[in-house]
N, C-alpha and C positions, 0 to 999 in steps of 0.2 A: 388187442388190435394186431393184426398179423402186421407183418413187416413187409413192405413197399417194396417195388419192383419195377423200372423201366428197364425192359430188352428191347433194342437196336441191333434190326439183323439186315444187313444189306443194302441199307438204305441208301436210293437217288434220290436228287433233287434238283432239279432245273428253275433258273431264270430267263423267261423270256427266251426260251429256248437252247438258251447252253447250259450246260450239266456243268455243274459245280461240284455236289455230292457226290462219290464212285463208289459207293460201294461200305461204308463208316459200320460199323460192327463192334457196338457196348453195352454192357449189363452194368446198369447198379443197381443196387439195395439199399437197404435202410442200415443206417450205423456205418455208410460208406461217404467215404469224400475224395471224389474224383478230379484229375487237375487235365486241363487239355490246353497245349502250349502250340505252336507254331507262329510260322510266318506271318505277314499279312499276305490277305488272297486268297488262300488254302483252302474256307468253306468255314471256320468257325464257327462265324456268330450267322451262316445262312444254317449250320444245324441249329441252334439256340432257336432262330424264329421260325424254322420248317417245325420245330419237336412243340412249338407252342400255337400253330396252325395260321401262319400268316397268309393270305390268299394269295400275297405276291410268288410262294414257292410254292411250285408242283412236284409233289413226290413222284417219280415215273415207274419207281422201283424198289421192292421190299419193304418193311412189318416193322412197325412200332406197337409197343402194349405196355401198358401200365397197369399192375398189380391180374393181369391175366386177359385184359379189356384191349380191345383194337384202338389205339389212340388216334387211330388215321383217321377213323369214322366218328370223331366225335367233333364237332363246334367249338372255338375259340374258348367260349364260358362254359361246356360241359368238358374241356381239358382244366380248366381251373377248378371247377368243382370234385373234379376226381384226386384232386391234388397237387396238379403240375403248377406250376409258379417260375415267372423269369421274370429275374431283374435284368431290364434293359441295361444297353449301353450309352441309351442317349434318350433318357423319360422325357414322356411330353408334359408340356405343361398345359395346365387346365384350369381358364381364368372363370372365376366364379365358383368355385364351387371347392370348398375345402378340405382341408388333410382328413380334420375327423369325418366329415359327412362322407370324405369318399369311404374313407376305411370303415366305416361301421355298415356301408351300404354294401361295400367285399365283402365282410365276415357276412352277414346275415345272407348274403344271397350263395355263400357257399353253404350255409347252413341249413339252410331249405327255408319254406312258409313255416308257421308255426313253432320255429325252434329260433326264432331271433332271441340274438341278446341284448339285454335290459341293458338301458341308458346305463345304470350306476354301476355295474360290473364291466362294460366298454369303457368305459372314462377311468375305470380303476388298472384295467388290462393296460391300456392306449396309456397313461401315466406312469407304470412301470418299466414299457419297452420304452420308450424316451427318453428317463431317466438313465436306463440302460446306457442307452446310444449318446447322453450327455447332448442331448437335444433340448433347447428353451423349451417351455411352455408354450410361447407363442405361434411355434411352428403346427400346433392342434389345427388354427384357426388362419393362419395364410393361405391363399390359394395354392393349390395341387401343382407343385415346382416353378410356379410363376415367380419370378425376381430369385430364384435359387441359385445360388454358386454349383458347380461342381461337384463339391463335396458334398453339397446339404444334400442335390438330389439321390447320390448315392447310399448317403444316411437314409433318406426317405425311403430307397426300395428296400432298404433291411429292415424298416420299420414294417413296411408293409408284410416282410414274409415274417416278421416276426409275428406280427398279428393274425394272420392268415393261416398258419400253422403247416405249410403245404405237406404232399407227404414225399415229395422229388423236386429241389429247386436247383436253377440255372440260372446260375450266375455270370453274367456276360461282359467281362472287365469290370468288373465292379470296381477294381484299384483303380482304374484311368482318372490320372487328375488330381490323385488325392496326394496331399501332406503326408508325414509320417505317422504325426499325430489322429488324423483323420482315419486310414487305414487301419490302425491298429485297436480304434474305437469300431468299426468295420469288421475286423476278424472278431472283436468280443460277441458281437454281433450273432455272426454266424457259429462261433463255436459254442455259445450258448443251446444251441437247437442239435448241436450231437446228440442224438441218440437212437436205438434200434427205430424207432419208425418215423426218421429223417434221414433220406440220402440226397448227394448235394456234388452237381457239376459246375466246377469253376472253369472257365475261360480268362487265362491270359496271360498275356505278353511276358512278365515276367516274374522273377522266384522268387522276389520280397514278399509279395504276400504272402506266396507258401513257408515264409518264414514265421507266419503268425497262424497261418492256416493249414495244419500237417495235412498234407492229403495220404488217404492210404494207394492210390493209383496215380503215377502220371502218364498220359498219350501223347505222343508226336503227331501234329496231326499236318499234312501235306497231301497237296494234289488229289483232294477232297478225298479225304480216308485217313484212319488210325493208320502208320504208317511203326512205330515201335512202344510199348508200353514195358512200365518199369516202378520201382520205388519212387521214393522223396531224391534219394539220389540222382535218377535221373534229372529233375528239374535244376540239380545244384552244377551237374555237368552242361549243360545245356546252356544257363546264365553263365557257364566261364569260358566254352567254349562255340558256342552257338547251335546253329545248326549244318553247318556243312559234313561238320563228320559222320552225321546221320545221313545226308542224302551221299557222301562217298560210301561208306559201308554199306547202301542199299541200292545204290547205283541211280539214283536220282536225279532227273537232270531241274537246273534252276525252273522254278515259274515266273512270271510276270503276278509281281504285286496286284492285288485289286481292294482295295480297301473296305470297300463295300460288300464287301461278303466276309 
């Protein structure tokens, strides 16, 4: 299996007419774990749902590709089938219809017609990643994050990429909300899937979880663009000092918070 590849060259992105994106410029590969910190406002989690094709963002300007393929020209589900995957910041829930059915209806519909997998090898898969995640049994069979705490749905989207096998996943505050205990059944999560043909963008706020989750790159990310990239170190300077000394040393003037991007 060759090794995985998203390149981000350039990329805008507009809401409803004002540009958020300016210009963001990243490459990862597979056997990489990328960390992107900033403010709130900054553009974030609008690259997380522009890179996973939400209609709400329009890219106005430059090239996304995954493993060599125009990611821009592809469909919300032909980005999922190629491999891309993102764990929300805020899962929907979905009454009626449950963990397993959703998640074996995921895998087989990444899998193509003809190559679904069999009932007793999904229930054997689905019981191990669980186990994993120190998830009951009875979470198979609840509805898709209905009546879910916080934590559970955040378990649940690592279940999903656990299951799903992506070959580039984005993770979008995945720690928001969680216990200690929870996050750190969360990073067994994701660092079980380290290897050459998994790479994997985390988003957020702060460095505990890169204390469970080594990343090999951190990004400063402001005023919608990579604005300084570094080690593990940089995220440990950062949580002691914040970020003013980055926007002095680059001569950055404050933004206005926006949450929602």
């Amino acid at each position: 299996m060759t090794i995985p590849k998203l390149y981000i060259k350039d990329l805008h992105v507009s809401i409803d007419k004002k540009q958020i994106l300016k210009g963001v410029n990243l490459e990862i590969k597979g056997g990489e774990i990328h960390a992107i910190m900033g403010p709130n406002g900054t553009g974030k989690s609008t690259l997380a749902s522009a890179l996973m094709g939400h209609p709400k963002y329009e890219v106005t300007q430059g090239s996304v590709s995954l493993d060599g393929k125009d990611l821009l020209e592809m469909e919300v589900d032909e980005r999922a089938r190629a491999g891309l995957f993102l764990a929300m910041q805020y899962p929907s829930e979905v009454s009626g219809v449950t963990n397993s059915d959703f998640l074996r209806s995921a895998v087989n519909a990444k899998r193509g017609e003809g190559n679904e997998i069999s009932l007793m090898r999904f229930i054997r898969q689905l019981d191990q990643k669980m186990a994993l995640l120190e998830m009951e049994e009875s979470f198979a069979t609840r509805y898709l994050n209905e009546g879910f705490s916080g934590g559970e749905k955040k378990r649940n989207e690592i279940l999903q990429m656990l299951m799903l096998k992506p070959r580039i996943a984005i993770l979008d505050e995945i720690d928001s909300g969680l216990d200690i205990d929870a996050l750190k059944v969360v990073a067994k999560g994701v660092n079980s899937m380290r290897s050459p043909e998994f790479g994997c963008l985390i988003i957020t706020h702060y460095q505990r979880l890169l204390n469970y989750i080594q990343p090999d790159f951190v990004h400063v990310f402001m005023q919608g663009r990579i604005v300084k990239s570094g080690g593990p170190e940089l995220a440990v300077r950062l949580e002691e000092e914040g970020y003013d000394w980055v926007k002095e040393e680059l001569g950055i003037e404050d933004e206005v918070a926006n949450s929602t991007v």
